[in-house]
LUMRODREN-957265 format. One record per residue (C-alpha): residue in three letters; x, y, z. Coordinates in nm, 2 decimals, always signed. Layout:
! LUMRODREN-957265
+------+--------+--------+--------+
! type !     px !     py !     pz !
+------+--------+--------+--------+
!  ala !      X !      Y !      Z !
...
+------+--------+--------+--------+
This chain:
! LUMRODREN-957265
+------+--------+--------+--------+
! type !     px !     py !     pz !
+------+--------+--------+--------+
!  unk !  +0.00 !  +0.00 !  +0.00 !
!  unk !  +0.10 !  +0.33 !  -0.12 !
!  unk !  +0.07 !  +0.63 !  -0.32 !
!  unk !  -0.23 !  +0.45 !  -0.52 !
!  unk !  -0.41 !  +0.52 !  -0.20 !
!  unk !  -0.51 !  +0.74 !  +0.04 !
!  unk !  -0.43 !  +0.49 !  +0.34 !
!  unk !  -0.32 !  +0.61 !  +0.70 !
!  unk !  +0.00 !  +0.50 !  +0.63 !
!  unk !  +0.24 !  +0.32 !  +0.33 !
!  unk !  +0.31 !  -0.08 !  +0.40 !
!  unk !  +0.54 !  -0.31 !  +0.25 !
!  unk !  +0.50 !  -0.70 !  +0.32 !
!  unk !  +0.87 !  -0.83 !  +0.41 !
!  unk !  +0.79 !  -1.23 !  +0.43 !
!  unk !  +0.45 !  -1.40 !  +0.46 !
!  unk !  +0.43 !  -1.33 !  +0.81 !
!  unk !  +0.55 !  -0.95 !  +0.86 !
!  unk !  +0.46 !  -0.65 !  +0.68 !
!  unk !  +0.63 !  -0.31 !  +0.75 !
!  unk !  +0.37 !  -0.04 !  +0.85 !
!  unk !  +0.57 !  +0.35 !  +0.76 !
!  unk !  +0.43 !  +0.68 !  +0.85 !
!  unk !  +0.57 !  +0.96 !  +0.90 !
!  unk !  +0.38 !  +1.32 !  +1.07 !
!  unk !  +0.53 !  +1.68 !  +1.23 !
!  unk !  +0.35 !  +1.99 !  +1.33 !
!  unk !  +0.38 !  +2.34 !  +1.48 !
!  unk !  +0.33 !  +2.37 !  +1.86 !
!  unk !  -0.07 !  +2.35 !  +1.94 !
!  unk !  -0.03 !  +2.39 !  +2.34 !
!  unk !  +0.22 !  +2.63 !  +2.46 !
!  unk !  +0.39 !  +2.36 !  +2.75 !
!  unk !  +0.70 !  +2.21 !  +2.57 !
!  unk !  +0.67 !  +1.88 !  +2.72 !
!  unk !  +0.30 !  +1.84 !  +2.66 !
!  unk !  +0.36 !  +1.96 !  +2.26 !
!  unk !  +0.60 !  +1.66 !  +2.23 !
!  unk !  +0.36 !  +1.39 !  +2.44 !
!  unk !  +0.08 !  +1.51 !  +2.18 !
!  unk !  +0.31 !  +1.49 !  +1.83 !
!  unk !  +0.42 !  +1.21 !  +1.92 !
!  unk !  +0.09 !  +1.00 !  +1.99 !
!  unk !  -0.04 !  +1.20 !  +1.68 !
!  unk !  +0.29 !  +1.03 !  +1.53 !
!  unk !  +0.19 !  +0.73 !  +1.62 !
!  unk !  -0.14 !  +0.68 !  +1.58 !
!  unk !  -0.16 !  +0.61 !  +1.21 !
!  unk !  +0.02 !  +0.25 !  +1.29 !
!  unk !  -0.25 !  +0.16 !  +1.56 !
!  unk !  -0.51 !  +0.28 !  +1.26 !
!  unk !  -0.38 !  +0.03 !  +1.03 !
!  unk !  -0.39 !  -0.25 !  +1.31 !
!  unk !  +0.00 !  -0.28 !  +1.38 !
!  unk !  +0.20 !  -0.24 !  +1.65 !
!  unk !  +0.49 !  +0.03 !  +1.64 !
!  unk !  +0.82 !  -0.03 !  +1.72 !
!  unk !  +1.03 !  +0.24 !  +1.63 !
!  unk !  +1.07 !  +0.62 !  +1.59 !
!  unk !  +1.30 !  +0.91 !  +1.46 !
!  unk !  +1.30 !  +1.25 !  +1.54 !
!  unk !  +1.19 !  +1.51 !  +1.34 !
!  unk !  +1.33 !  +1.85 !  +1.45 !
!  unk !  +1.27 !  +2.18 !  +1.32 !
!  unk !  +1.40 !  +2.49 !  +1.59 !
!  unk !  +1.50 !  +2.83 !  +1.61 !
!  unk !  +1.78 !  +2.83 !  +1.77 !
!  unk !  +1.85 !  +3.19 !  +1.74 !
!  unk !  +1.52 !  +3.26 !  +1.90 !
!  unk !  +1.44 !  +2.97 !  +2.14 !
!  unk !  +1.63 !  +2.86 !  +2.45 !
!  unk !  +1.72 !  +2.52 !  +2.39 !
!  unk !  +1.59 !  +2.39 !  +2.74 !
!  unk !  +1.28 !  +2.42 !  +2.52 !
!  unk !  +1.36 !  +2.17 !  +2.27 !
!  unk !  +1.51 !  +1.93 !  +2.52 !
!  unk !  +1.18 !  +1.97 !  +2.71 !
!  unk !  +0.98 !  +1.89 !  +2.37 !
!  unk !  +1.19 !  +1.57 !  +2.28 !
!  unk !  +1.16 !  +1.43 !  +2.68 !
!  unk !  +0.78 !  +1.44 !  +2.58 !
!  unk !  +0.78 !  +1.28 !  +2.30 !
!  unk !  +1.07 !  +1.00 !  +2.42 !
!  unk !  +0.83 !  +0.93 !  +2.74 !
!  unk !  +0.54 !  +0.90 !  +2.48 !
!  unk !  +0.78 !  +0.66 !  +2.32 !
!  unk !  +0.82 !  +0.44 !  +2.61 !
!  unk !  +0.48 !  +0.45 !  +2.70 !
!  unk !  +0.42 !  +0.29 !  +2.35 !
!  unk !  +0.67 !  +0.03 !  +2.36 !
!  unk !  +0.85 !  +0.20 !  +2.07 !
!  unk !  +1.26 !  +0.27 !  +2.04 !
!  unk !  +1.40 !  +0.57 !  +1.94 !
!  unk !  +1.67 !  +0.54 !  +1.67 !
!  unk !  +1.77 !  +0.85 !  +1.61 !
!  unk !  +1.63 !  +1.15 !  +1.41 !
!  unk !  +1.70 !  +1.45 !  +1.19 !
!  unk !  +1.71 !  +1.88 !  +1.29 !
!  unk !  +1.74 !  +2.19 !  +1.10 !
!  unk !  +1.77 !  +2.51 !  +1.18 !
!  unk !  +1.42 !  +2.70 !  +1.08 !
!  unk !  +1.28 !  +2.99 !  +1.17 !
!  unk !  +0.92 !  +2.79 !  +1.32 !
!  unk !  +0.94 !  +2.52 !  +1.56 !
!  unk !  +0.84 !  +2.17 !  +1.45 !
!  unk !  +0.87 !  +1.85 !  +1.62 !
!  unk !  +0.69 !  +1.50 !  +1.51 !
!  unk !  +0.83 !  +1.16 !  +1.45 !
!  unk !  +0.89 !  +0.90 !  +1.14 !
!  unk !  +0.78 !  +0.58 !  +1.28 !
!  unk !  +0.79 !  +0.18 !  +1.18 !
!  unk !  +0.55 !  -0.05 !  +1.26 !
!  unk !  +0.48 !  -0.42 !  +1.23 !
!  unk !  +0.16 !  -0.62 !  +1.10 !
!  unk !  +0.07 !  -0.92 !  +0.96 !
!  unk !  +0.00 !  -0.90 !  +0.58 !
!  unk !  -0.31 !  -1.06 !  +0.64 !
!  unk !  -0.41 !  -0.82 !  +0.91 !
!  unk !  -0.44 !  -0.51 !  +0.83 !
!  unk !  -0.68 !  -0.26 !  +0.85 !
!  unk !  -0.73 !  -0.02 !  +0.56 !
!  unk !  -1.01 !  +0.26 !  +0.55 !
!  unk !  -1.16 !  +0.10 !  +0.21 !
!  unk !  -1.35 !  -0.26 !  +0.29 !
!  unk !  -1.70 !  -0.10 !  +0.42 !
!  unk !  -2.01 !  -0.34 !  +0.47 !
!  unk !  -2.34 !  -0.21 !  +0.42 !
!  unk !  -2.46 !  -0.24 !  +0.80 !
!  unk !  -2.18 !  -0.18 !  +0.93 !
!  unk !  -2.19 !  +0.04 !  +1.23 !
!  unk !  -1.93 !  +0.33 !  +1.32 !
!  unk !  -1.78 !  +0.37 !  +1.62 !
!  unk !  -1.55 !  +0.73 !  +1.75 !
!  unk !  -1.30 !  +0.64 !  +2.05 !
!  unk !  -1.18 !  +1.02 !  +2.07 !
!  unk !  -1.47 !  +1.34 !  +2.12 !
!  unk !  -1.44 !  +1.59 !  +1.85 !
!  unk !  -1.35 !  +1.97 !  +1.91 !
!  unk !  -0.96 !  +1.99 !  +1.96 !
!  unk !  -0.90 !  +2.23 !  +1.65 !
!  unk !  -1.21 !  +2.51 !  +1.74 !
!  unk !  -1.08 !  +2.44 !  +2.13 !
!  unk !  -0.71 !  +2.50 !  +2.01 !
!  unk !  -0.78 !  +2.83 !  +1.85 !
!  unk !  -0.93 !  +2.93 !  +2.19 !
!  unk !  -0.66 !  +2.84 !  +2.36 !
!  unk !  -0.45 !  +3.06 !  +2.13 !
!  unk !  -0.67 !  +3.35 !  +2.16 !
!  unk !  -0.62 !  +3.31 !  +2.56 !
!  unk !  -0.97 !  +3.24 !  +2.54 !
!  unk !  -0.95 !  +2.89 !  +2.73 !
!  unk !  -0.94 !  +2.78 !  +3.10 !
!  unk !  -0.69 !  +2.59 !  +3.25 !
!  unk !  -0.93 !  +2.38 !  +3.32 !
!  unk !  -1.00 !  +2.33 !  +2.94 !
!  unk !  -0.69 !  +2.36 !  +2.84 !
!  unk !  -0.58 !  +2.04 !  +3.07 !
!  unk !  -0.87 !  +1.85 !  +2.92 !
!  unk !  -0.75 !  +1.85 !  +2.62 !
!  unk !  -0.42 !  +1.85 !  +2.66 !
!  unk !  -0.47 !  +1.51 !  +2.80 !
!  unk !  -0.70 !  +1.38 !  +2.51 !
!  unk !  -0.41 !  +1.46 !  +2.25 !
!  unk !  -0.16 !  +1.33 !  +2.42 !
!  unk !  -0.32 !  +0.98 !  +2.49 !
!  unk !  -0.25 !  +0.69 !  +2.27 !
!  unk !  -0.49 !  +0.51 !  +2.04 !
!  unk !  -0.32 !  +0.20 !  +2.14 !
!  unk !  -0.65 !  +0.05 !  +2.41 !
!  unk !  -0.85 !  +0.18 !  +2.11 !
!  unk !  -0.69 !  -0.07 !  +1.87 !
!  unk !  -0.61 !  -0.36 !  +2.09 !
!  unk !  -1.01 !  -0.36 !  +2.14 !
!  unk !  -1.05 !  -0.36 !  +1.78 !
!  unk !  -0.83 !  -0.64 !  +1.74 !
!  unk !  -0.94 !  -0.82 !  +2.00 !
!  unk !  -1.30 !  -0.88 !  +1.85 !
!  unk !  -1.16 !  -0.93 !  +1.51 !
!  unk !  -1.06 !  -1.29 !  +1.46 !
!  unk !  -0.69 !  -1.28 !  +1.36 !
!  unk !  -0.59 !  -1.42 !  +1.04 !
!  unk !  -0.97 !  -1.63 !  +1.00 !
!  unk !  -1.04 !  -1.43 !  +0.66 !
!  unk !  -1.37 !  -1.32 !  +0.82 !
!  unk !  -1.31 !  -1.02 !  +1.03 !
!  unk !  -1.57 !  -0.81 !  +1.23 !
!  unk !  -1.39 !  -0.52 !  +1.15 !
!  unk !  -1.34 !  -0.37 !  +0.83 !
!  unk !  -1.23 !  -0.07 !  +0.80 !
!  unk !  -1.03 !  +0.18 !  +1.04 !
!  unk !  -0.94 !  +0.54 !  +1.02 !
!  unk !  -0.80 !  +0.85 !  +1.22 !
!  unk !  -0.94 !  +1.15 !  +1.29 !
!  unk !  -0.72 !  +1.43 !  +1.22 !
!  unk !  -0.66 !  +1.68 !  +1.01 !
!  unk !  -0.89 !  +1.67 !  +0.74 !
!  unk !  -1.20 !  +1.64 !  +1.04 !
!  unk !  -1.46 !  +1.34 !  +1.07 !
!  unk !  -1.64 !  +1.45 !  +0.79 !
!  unk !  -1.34 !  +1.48 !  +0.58 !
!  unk !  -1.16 !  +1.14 !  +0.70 !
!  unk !  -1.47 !  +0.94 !  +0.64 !
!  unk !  -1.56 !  +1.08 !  +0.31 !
!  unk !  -1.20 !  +0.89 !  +0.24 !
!  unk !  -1.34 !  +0.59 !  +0.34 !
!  unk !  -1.67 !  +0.66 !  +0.14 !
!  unk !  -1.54 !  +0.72 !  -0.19 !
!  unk !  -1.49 !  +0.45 !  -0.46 !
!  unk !  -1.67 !  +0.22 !  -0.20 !
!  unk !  -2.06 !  +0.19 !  -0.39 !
!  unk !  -2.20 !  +0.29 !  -0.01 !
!  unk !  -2.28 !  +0.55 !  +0.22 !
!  unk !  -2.28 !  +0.68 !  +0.55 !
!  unk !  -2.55 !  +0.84 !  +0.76 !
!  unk !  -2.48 !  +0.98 !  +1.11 !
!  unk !  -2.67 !  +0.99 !  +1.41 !
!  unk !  -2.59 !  +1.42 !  +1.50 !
!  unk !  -2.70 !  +1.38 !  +1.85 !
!  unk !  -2.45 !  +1.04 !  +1.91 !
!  unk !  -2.15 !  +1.22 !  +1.79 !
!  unk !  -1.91 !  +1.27 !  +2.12 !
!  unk !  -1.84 !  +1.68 !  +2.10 !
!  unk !  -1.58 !  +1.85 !  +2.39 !
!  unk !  -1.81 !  +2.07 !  +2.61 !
!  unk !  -1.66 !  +2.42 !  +2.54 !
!  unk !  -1.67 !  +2.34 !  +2.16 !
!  unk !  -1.98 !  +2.45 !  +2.09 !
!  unk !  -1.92 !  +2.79 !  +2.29 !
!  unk !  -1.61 !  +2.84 !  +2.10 !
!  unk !  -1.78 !  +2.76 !  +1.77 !
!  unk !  -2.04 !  +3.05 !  +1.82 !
!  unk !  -1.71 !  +3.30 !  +1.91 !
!  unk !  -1.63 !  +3.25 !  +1.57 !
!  unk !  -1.30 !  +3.06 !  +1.69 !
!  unk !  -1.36 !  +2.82 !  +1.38 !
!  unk !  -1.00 !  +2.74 !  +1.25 !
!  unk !  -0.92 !  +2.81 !  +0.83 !
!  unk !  -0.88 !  +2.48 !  +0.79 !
!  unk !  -1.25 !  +2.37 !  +0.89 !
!  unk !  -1.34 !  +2.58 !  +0.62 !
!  unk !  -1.13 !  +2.41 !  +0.39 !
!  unk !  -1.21 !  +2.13 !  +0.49 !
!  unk !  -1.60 !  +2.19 !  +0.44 !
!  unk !  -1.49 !  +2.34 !  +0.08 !
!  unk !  -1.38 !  +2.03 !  -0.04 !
!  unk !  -1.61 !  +1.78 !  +0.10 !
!  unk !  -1.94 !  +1.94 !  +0.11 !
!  unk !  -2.08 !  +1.81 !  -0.20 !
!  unk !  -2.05 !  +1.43 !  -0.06 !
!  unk !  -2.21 !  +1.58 !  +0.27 !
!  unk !  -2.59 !  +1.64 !  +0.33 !
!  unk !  -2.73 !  +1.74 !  +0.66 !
!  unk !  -3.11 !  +1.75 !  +0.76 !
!  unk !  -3.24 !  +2.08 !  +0.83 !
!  unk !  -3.20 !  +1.96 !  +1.24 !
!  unk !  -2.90 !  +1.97 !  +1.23 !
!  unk !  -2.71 !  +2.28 !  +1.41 !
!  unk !  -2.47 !  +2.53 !  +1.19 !
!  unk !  -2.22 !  +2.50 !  +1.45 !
!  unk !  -2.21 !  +2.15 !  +1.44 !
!  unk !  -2.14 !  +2.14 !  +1.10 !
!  unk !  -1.82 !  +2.32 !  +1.17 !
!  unk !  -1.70 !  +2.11 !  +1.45 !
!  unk !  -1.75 !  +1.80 !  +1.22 !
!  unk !  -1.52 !  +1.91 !  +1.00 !
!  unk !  -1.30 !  +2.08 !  +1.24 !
!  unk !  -0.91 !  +1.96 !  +1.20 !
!  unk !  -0.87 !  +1.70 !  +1.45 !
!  unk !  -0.48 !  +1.71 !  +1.65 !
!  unk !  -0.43 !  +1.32 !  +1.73 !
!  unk !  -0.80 !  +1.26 !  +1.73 !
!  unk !  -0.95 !  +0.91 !  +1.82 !
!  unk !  -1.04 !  +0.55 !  +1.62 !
!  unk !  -1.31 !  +0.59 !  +1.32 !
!  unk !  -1.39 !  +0.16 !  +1.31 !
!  unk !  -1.65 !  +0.02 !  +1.10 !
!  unk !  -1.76 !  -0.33 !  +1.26 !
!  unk !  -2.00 !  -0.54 !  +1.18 !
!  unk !  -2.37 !  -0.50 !  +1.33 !
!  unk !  -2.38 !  -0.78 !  +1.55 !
!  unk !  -2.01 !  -0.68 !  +1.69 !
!  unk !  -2.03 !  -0.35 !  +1.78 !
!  unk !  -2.24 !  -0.39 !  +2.12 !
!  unk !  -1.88 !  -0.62 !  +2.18 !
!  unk !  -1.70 !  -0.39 !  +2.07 !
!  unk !  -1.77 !  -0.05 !  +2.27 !
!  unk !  -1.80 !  -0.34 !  +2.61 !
!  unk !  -1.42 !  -0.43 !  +2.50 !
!  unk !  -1.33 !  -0.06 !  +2.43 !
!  unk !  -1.49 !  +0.05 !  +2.81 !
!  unk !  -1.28 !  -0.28 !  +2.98 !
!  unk !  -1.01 !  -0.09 !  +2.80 !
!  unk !  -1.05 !  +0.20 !  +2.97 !
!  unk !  -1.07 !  +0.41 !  +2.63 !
!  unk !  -1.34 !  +0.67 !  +2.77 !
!  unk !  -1.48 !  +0.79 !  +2.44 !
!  unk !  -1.68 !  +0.48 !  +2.26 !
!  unk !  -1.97 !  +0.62 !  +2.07 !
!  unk !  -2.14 !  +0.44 !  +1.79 !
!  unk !  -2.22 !  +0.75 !  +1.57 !
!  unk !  -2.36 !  +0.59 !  +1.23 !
!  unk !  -2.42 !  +0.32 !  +1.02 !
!  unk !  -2.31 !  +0.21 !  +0.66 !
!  unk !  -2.59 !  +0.17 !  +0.40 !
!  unk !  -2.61 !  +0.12 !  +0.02 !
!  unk !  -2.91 !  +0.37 !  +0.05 !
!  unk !  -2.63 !  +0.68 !  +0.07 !
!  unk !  -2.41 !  +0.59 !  -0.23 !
!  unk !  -2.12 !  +0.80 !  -0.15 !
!  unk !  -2.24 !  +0.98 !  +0.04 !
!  unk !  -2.31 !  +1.09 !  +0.39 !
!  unk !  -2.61 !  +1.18 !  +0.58 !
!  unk !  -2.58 !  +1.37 !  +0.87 !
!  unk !  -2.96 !  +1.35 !  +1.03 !
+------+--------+--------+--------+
């Protein structure tokens, strides 16, 4: 898997029994505590290998600091972050690569493992299937905020902490209810919320698949202060973008709130799961996802050849 399509992440089968999972993902700081900024990049990092149902195992830097403007007890505060995300994953670091720019950056390149016969793509939706969000939705509208000095502390800790966790419970779950290797697999498809929003991110999975999507509005898991933030007008560019490009695929009832239309297309920063499982799994699935301790497990929608390629958002 490659360039031919737009997957999570590239993969390359070594023998019958491994397959290389390769990603690679840096930003600009979105919380101002150095630490905190690397804990987040890194599980963003990260989370594409979980997405695709393997396991990393290692990571290199990926440095970009001003060094003529920044002390550099800032970047060594930004990579203990990210190396104590590391551990917390399981994954080595090998080393890494830093220039000199004029914006900070920080992310990793990392490798992951999977069985070729294992892995989850965002393209193999069954009509039925239902959809299930392991991460609330809000982080770009509440990061503008926080920008603006608009947030709490109280806020800004919230999230701060969903950013930084890993999607690792998230896919174990998914696994776990997915017999391994039996060629008939309760889950089939996975994605990650980021950048491109849940709207945006799903439409991926909708296209070139013959079905649709419709969404349950009032099931969708939505940070508190988003909405609040939202109706400031704290809606990031990228939302907009986002919207720009996808709205033709989108159709939402006339229930359905203006501001939530923004926040579903909101750019996600190391957002949760998007899994599509089979009907009669997902009552096992959120069950294993809660013994998990993964707090967010909504079921948000359902697959149907009604919607062809398109979603519903009712």
């Amino acid at each position: 898997m490659g360039l031919e399509r737009a997957d999570d992440a590239g993969v390359y089968k070594v023998t019958d029994d491994i397959a290389i999972i390769q990603t690679v993902d840096f930003f600009t700081p979105i919380v101002d505590d150095p630490y905190w900024f690397g804990q987040i990049a890194a599980a963003n990092a990260l989370s594409d290998v979980y997405a695709m149902g393997g396991v990393p195992k290692t990571a290199m830097n990926l440095v970009a600091f001003p060094l003529d403007d920044m002390d550099m007890s800032i970047l060594r505060e930004i990579m203990q972050g990210g190396l104590d995300k590391m551990k917390e994953a399981d994954v080595v670091l090998v080393g890494g690569h830093s220039v000199k720019d004029k914006e900070l950056k920080y992310g990793l390149s990392v490798t992951g493992f999977v069985h070729p016969d294992h892995i989850f793509t965002k393209n193999d939706l069954k009509d039925g299937d239902q959809l299930i969000l392991t991460k609330p939705l809000g982080t770009g509208i509440i990061n503008t905020a926080i920008k603006g000095g608009l947030a709490s502390n109280e806020v800004i800790e919230r999230i701060t902490g969903i950013m930084a966790a890993l999607n690792r419970e998230a896919a174990e779950a998914m696994k776990s209810v997915s017999p391994t290797l039996s060629g008939n697999n309760s889950v089939h498809a996975c994605t990650d919320i980021t950048g491109f929003g849940l709207l945006g991110h799903l439409a991926e999975m909708v296209v070139d698949s013959g079905l649709g999507v419709r969404l349950l509005a009032d099931k969708i898991p939505v940070l508190s202060e988003t909405f609040k933030y939202a109706g400031m007008g704290l809606v990031p560019a990228g939302a907009k973008k986002n919207m720009e490009f996808r709205e033709a695929m989108v159709e939402f009832s006339p229930s359905v709130d203006d501001l939530l239309k923004d926040i579903l297309f909101d750019p996600q920063t190391s957002g949760g799961l998007l899994i599509c499982v089979d009907k009669e799994k997902a009552d096992e699935l959120v069950d294993e996802l809660r013994k998990r301790g993964v707090e967010t497990r909504a079921i948000i929608g359902e697959v149907s050849s009604q919607y062809a390629e398109r979603i519903l958002v009712d």
